[in-house]
C-alpha positions in Angstrom: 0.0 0.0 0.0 3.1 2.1 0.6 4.8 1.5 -2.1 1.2 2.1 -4.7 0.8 5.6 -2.4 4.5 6.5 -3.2 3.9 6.1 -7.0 0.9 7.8 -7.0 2.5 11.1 -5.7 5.3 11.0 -7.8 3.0 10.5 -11.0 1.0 13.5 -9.4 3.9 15.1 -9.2 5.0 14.3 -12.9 1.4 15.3 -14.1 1.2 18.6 -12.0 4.7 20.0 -13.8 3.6 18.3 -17.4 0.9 20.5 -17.7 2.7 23.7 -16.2 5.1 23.3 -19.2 2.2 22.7 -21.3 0.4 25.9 -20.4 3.7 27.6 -20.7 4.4 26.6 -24.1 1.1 27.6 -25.0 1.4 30.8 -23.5 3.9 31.5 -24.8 3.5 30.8 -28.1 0.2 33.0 -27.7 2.7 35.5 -27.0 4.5 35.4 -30.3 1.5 34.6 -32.5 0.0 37.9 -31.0 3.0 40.0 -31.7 2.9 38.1 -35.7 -0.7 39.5 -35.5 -2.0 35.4 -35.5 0.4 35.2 -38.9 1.5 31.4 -36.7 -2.2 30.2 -36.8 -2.7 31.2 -40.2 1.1 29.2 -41.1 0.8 25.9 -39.0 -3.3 25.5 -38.4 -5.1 23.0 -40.0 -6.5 23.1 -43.6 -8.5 20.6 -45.0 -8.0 18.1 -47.8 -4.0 19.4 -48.1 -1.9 16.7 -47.8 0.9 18.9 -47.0 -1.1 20.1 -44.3 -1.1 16.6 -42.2 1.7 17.7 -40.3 -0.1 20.3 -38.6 -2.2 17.8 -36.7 0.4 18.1 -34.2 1.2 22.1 -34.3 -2.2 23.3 -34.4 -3.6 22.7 -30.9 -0.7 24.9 -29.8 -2.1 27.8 -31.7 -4.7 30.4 -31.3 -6.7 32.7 -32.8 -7.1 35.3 -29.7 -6.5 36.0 -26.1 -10.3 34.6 -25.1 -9.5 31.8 -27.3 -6.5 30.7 -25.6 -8.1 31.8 -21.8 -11.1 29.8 -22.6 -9.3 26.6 -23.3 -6.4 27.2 -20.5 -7.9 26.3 -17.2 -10.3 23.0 -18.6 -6.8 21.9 -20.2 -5.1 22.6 -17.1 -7.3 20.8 -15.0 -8.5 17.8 -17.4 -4.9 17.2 -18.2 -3.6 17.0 -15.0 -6.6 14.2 -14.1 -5.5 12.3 -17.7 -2.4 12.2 -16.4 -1.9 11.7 -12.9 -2.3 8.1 -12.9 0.4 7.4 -15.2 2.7 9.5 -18.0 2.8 6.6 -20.5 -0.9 6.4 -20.7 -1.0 9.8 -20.7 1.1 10.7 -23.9 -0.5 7.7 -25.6 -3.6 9.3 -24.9 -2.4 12.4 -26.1 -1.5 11.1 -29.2 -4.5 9.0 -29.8 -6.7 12.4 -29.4 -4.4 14.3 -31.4 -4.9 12.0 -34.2 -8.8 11.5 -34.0 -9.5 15.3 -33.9 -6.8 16.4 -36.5 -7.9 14.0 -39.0 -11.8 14.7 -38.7 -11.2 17.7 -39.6 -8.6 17.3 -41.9 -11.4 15.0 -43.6 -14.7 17.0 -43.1 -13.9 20.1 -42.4 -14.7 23.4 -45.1 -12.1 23.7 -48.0 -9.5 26.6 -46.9 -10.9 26.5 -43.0 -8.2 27.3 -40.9 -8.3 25.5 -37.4 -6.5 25.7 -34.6 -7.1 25.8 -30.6 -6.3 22.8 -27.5 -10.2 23.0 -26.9 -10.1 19.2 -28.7 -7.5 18.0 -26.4 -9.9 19.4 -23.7 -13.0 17.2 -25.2 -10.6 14.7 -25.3 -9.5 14.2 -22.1 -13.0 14.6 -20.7 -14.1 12.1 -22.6 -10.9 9.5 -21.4 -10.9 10.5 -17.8 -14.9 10.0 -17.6 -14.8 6.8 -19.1 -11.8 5.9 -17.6 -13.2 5.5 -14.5 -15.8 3.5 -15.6 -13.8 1.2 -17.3 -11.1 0.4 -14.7 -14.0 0.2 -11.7 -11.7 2.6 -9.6 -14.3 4.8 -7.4 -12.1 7.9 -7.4 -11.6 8.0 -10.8 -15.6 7.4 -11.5 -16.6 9.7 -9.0 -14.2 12.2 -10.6 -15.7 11.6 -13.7 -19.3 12.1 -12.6 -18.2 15.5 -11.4 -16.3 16.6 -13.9 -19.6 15.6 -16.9 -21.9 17.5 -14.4 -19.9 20.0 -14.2 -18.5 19.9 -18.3 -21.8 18.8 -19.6 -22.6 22.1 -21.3 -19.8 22.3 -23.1 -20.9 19.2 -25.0 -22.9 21.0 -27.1 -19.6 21.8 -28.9 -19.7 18.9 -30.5 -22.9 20.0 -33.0 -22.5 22.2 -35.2 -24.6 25.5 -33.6 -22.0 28.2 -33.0 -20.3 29.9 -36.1 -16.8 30.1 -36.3 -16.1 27.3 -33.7 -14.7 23.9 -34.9 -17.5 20.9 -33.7 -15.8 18.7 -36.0 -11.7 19.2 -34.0 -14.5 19.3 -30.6 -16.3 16.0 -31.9 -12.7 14.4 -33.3 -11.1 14.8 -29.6 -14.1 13.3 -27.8 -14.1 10.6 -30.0 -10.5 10.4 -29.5 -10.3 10.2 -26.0 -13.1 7.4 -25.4 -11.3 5.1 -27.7 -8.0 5.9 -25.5 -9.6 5.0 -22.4 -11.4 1.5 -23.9 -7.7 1.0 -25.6 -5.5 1.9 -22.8 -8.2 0.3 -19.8 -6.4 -1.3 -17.2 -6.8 -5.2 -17.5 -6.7 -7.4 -14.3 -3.6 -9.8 -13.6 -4.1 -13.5 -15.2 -4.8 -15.8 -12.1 -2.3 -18.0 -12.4 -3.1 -21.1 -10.0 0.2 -22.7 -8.3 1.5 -25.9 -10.5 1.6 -28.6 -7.9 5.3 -29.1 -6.3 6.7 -32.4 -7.8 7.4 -35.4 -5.9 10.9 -35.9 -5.4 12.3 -39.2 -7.3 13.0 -42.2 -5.9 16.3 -43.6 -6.8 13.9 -46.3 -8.8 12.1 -43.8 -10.5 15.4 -42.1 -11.5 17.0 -45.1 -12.7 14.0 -45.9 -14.8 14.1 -42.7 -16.3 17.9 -42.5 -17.5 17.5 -46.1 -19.2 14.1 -44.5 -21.1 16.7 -41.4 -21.9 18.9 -43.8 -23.7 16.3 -45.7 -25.3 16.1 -48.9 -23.4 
C-alpha cells in the first residue's frame, strides 16, 4: 500500500509540472502569435484536404486565434490534463497522441475547403471524454466519481460537438471526444491472469530415477 501511495505522488507530481510546461508553451506561443498578428495560426493550423497540411495535426492545438481563445481553453486543459495524467505518464502521452490523431484528421477529412483550425479546446474534449470513461472502465471509485463530477460540471460544453455556433470547430470538438473514449477503452487497465500454483513435484526415488535415464537412452 506504501509502495502504490508512493507512485501515485510521484505520478502526481509528474502530471502537476507536465501541464505547467504545457500551459507555458502555450502561452507562450500565444505571446508570439500575437505580436505576428496570428500570422503562426494562419502558417501551422489545419486546412482541410491538403496533404501537405497533415503535419499540422500536431502544431495546431498549440495555436490560437485570440486571447479569449487561448483563456477559454487554459484552465479546462489545465485541470483535465492534470486528471488524464496523474495516474500514469505513459498512458498519458499515448492518450495524447491517440486524441491528437482522432481530432486532427476529422477535420482534416470533413472540415470546409480553406478552413483554418487551430485551438487545444479538442484536447480538452478529449481528455474529458478518457478520464470520464476511464473510470468506468477500470471500476476505480475515485476516478468514476471524478468523472461524474467533472460531466456535471463539463456537460454544457458538450454542445460543442454539434454544429450550432459559427466560427467554432464541432468537428476538432467531436474528433477529440471521440479520440479520447477510444484511448480510455484501448488503454483500460486489464486485471492480472490468475495463475493457480502448479503442484510441487514429488521428489524421485532412486527407482524412478534409474527408470528414467535407461528411457533417456532408449532402453
Amino acid at each position: 500500500m506504501a509502495s502504490r501511495m508512493t507512485r501515485l505522488l510521484s505520478d502526481s507530481r509528474d502530471a502537476l509540472f507536465t501541464m505547467i510546461g504545457l500551459q507555458a508553451v502555450i502561452w507562450s506561443v500565444q505571446v508570439v502569435n500575437w505580436l505576428d498578428d496570428y500570422g503562426l495560426s494562419q502558417e501551422f493550423g489545419l486546412r482541410s484536404e491538403r496533404i501537405g497540411d497533415l503535419p499540422e495535426i500536431f502544431t495546431s492545438p498549440f495555436l490560437h486565434f485570440s486571447w479569449d481563445h487561448i483563456a477559454a481553453n487554459a484552465w479546462p486543459l489545465f485541470l483535465l490534463g492534470f486528471l488524464s495524467a496523474y495516474r500514469g505518464m505513459k498512458k498519458f502521452l499515448l492518450a495524447s497522441l491517440v486524441i491528437t490523431m482522432s481530432d486532427g484528421l476529422l477535420v482534416w477529412l470533413l472540415e470546409s475547403p480553406n478552413t483554418v483550425t487551430a485551438g487545444a479546446s479538442g484536447l480538452v474534449y478529449g481528455y474529458l471524454g478518457y478520464v470520464v470513461l476511464r473510470g468506468v472502465l477500470d471500476r476505480n471509485v475515485l476516478d468514476a466519481a471524478v468523472g461524474i463530477v467533472i460531466a456535471a460540471v463539463y456537460s454544457t460544453i458538450l454542445i460543442g460537438v454539434l454544429p450550432v455556433t459559427p466560427g467554432v470547430s464541432w468537428l476538432g470538438h467531436l474528433g477529440g471526444l471521440i479520440g479520447g473514449l477510444a484511448a480510455a477503452f484501448l488503454l483500460r487497465s486489464r486485471p492480472a491472469e490468475q495463475r493457480a500454483p502448479k503442484p510441487a513435484a514429488a521428489p524421485d526415488s532412486p527407482g524412478s530415477a534409474l527408470l528414467k535415464q535407461l528411457d533417456d537412452l532408449g532402453l
